[in-house]
C-alpha positions as CSV (number, residue, x, y, z in Angstrom):
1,X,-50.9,7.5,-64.3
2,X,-48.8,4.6,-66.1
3,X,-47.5,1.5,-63.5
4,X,-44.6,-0.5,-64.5
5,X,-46.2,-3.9,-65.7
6,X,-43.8,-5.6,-63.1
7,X,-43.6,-5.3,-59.3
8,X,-46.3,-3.1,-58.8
9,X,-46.4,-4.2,-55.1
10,X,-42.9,-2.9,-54.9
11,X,-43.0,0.2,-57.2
12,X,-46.2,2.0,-55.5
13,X,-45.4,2.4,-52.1
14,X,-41.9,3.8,-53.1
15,X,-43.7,6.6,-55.3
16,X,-46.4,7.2,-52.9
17,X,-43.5,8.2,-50.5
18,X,-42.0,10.2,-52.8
19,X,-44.8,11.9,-54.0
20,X,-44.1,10.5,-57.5
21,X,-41.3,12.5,-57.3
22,X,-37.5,11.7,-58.2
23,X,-35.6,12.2,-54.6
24,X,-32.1,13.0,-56.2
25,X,-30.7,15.4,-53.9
26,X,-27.6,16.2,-56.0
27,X,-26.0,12.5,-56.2
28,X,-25.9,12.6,-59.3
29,X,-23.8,16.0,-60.0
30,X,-26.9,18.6,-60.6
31,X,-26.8,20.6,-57.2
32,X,-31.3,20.7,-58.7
33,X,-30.4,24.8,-57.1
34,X,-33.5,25.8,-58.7
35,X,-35.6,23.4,-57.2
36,X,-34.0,23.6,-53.3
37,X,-32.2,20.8,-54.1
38,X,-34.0,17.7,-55.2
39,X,-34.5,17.3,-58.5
40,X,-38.3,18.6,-60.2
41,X,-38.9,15.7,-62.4
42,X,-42.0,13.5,-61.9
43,X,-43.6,10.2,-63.2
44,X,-45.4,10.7,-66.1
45,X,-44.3,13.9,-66.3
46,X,-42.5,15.7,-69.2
47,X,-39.2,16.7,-69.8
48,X,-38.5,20.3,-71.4
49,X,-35.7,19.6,-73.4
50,X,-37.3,17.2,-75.6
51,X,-40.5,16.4,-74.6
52,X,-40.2,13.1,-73.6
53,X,-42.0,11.2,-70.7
54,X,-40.1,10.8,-67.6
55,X,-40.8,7.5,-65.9
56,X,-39.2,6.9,-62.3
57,X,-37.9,4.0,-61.0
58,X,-37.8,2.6,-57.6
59,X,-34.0,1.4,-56.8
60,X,-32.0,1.5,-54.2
61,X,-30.4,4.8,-52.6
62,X,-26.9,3.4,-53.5
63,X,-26.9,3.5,-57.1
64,X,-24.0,0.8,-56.9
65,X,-26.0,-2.0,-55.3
66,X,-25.9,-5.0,-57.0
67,X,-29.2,-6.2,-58.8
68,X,-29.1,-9.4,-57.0
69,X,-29.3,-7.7,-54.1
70,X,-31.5,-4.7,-55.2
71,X,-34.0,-7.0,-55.9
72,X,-34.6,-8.4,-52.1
73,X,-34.9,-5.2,-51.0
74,X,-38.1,-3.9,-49.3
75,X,-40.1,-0.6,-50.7
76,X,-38.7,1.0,-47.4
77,X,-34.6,0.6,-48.7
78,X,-35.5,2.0,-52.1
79,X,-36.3,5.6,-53.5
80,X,-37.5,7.2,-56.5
81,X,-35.2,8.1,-59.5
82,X,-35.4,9.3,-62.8
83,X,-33.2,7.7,-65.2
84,X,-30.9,10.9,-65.5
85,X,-30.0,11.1,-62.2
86,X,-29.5,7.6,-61.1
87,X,-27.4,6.9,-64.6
88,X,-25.3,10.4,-63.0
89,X,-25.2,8.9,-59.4
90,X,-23.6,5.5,-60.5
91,X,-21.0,7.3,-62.7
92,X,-20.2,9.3,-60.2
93,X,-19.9,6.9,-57.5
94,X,-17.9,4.6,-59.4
95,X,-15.4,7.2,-60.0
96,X,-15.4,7.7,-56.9
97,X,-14.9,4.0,-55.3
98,X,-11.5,3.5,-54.4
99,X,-9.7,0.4,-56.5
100,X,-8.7,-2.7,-54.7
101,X,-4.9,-2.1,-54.2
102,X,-3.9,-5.3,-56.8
103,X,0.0,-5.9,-56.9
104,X,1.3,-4.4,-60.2
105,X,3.0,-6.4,-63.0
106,X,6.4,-5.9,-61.6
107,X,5.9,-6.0,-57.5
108,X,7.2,-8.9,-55.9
């Protein structure tokens, strides 16, 4: 099984929890129905679309967290998530963050 080459410390514990499993559970728009709802990908794994290797990532459950603060975080605060679904569960939690109510051009 392929290890990042960074954080190791960090990156086991959170896939050992998982079960080297991505722990989506539909955040990022894929209700994963054939799989009772988390999504079936796992590290080192492959893809049946194209065949390519999925490699998870341990990141924090908010996909918005900022990296400065993602990167304090212990293994406990962070999950499992294959690039597809944590790329799907920022989009849609930015569409989804209401904007700061900014005076317009003309408001007084």
């Amino acid at each position: 099984m392929s290890e990042p080459l960074a954080a190791v410390g960090t990156w086991r514990p959170v896939m050992e929890a998982a079960g080297h499993r991505c722990q989506c559970s539909g955040q990022c728009g894929n209700a994963h129905a054939k799989t009772d709802g988390r999504c079936p990908r796992e590290h080192d794994g492959y893809t049946s679309k194209h065949g390519h290797r999925v490699r998870l990532m341990a990141a924090p459950a908010d996909p918005l967290t900022p990296p400065v603060q993602a990167v304090t975080l212990p293994p406990g605060e962070l999950q499992a998530w294959c690039p597809e679904c944590h790329t799907g569960a920022a989009r849609r939690a930015r569409v989804a963050t209401p904007v700061d109510d900014a005076p317009g051009l003309f408001d007084l």
